[in-house]
C-alpha positions as CSV (number, residue, x, y, z in Angstrom):
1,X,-9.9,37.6,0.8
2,X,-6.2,39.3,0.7
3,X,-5.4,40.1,-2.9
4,X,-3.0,37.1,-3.3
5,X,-5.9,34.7,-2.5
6,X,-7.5,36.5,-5.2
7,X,-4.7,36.3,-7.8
8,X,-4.5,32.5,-7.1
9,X,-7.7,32.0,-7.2
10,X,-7.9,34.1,-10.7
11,X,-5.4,31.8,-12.1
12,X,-6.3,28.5,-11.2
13,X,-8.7,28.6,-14.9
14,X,-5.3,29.3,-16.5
15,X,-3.3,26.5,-15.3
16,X,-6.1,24.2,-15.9
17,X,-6.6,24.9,-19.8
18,X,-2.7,24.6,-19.6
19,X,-2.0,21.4,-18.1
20,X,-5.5,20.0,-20.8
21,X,-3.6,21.5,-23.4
22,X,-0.5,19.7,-22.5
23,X,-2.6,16.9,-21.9
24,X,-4.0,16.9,-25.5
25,X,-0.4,17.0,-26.9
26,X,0.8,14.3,-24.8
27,X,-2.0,11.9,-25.7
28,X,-1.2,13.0,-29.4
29,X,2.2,12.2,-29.1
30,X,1.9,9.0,-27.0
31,X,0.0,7.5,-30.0
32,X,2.4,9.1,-32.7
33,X,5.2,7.1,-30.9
34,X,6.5,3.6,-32.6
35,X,5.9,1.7,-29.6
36,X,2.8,3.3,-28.3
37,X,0.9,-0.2,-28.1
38,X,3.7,-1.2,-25.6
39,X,4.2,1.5,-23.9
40,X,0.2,2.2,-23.1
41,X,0.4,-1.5,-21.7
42,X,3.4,-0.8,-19.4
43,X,1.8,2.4,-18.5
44,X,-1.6,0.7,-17.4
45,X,0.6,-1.9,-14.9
46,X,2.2,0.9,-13.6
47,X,0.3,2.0,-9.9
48,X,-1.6,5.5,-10.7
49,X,0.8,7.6,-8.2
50,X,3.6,6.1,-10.7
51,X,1.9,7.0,-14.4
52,X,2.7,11.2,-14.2
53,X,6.4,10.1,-13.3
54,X,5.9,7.9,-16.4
55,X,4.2,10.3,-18.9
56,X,6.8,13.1,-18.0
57,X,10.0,10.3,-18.4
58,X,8.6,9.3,-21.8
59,X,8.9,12.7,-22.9
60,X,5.2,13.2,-24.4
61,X,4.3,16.0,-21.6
62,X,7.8,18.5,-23.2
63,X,6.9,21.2,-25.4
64,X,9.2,22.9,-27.0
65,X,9.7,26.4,-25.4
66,X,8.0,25.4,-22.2
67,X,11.2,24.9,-19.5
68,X,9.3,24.1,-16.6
69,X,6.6,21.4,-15.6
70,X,3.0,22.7,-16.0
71,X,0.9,21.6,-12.7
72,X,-1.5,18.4,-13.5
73,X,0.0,18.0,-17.1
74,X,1.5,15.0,-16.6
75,X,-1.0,13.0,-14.2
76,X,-4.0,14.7,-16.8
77,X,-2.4,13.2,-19.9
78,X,-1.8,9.5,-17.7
79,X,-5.4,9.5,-16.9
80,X,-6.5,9.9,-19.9
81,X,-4.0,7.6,-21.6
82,X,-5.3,4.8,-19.2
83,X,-8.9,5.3,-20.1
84,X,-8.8,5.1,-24.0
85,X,-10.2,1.6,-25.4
86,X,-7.7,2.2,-28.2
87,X,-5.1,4.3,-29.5
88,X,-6.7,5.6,-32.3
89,X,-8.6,8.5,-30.7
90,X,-6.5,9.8,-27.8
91,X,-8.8,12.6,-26.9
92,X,-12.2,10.7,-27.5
93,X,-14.1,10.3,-24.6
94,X,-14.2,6.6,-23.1
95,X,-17.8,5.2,-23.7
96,X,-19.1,1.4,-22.2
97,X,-20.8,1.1,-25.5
């Protein structure tokens, strides 16, 4: 392994607890918003290659101090949106129950 195939593969962790960091504010702000209700329905019609465009055009994946996109963020925070059963608890696991 060449030593930049290592240093990738050393930060691959990193960008991964960053973009589910981001993720966990997103969801957090998605459900802060005023319209969150409609929005989560328009985001659910959306296709799933469309919902990271959507996530980062609402705005809920920008953190202050943060200029540039963080990899997976975006599509992260979508997926998750998508698969709560309400918007109460934006980081609690979906269960059939």
């Amino acid at each position: 392994m060449t030593s930049g195939s290592a240093r990738v593969t050393e930060e691959i962790p990193f960008r991964n607890a960053r973009a589910e960091l981001i993720a966990d504010i997103c969801g957090q702000k998605f459900v802060a918003s005023t319209d969150a209700e409609s929005e989560l329905k328009t985001l659910k019609a959306r296709s799933s290659w469309e919902r990271d465009e959507f996530s980062q055009g609402g705005g809920w994946t920008t953190i202050a101090g943060i200029n540039n996109t963080v990899l997976n963020a975006a599509e992260t925070c979508a997926h998750r949106l998508v698969d709560m059963k309400d918007l109460a608890s934006p980081n609690a696991p979906v269960t059939n129950s």
